[in-house]
C-alpha positions, 0 to 999 in steps of 0.5 A: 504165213502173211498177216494182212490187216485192214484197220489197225493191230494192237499186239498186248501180249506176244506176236510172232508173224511168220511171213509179213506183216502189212497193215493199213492203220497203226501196229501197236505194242504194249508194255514188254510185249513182243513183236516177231515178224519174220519178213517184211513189215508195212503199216501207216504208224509203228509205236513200241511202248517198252517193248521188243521188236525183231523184224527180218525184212524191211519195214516201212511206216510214215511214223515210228516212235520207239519208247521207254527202254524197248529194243529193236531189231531191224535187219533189213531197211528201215523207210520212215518219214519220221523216227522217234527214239524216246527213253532209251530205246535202243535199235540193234546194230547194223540197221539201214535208216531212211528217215526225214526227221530223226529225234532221240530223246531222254523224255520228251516232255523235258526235252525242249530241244526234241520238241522243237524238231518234233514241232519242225516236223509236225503240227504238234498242236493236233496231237496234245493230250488234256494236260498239253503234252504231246501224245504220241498214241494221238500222233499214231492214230492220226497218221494211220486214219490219212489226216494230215499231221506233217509239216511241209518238208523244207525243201517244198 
C-alpha cells in the first residue's frame, strides 16, 4: 500500500513501496541502496547518493539531486523547481521533465561553470560545508523544513 511519512525518510538499505510514497520532508538514499515505488512519489527534496531508483508514477519534489553513478528510472513526470545530475548519473530513457534549473555536472566542486548556475539558482552561501564547498545533504534538509534556499526566478 501507501507510505505516507510526516518528517523525513532516510532508505540505507533497499525500499520497495508498493503504492505511493509521499512525504513531508526529504527521501533520502545511501550508497547502492534501492529506492522502489510502484505509484506516485512526492517529498519536499529527493537526494540519491549512488544509488538506484524506479518510480511508476509521477514524482514531485522542490529539489532533486542525483549523484555519484546512481541510476534512475521515472516513468511517469518528473515536477522539480531544481534537478541536479552529478557524477555521472544517468536517468533511463523516456523520462518526462519539468525542472526550472537543470545542472549535470562532472563534480561539482571542480565545475565552475555548474556552480555558478547552482549559485544563479540558489543562496549557495546557506548550504556550505566547513570546508566551503556546497553541500547538498544541507541543501536538502533546508528545502524539506520550508527555509528559503532559491533565488528569485528571473522572470519576478
Amino acid at each position: 500500500g501507501d507510505l505516507l511519512v510526516d518528517g523525513d525518510l532516510e532508505c540505507l538499505s533497499h525500499t520497495l513501496v508498493l503504492g505511493d510514497l509521499r512525504c513531508t520532508g526529504y527521501v533520502f538514499t545511501g550508497i547502492h541502496d534501492c529506492l522502489c515505488v510502484t505509484g506516485d512519489l512526492a517529498a519536499a527534496a529527493l537526494e540519491a547518493q549512488r544509488s538506484y531508483w524506479f518510480i511508476g508514477g509521477a514524482t514531485s519534489a522542490t529539489t532533486t539531486w542525483l549523484s555519484t553513478y546512481g541510476t534512475a528510472a521515472f516513468t511517469g513526470p518528473v515536477r522539480t523547481r531544481l534537478l541536479v545530475l552529478q557524477m555521472f548519473a544517468e536517468l533511463v530513457a523516456p523520462v518526462e521533465l519539468h525542472v526550472e534549473t537543470r545542472i549535470d555536472t562532472d563534480y561539482l566542486p571542480d565545475d565552475p561553470a555548474a556552480r555558478a548556475r547552482l549559485a544563479e539558482a540558489i543562496d549557495v552561501d546557506t548550504c556550505l560545508d566547513e570546508d566551503g564547498q556546497l553541500d547538498s545533504f544541507e541543501l536538502t534538509r533546508r528545502v524539506a523544513r520550508g527555509l528559503p534556499v532559491f533565488r528569485q526566478p528571473a522572470s519576478a
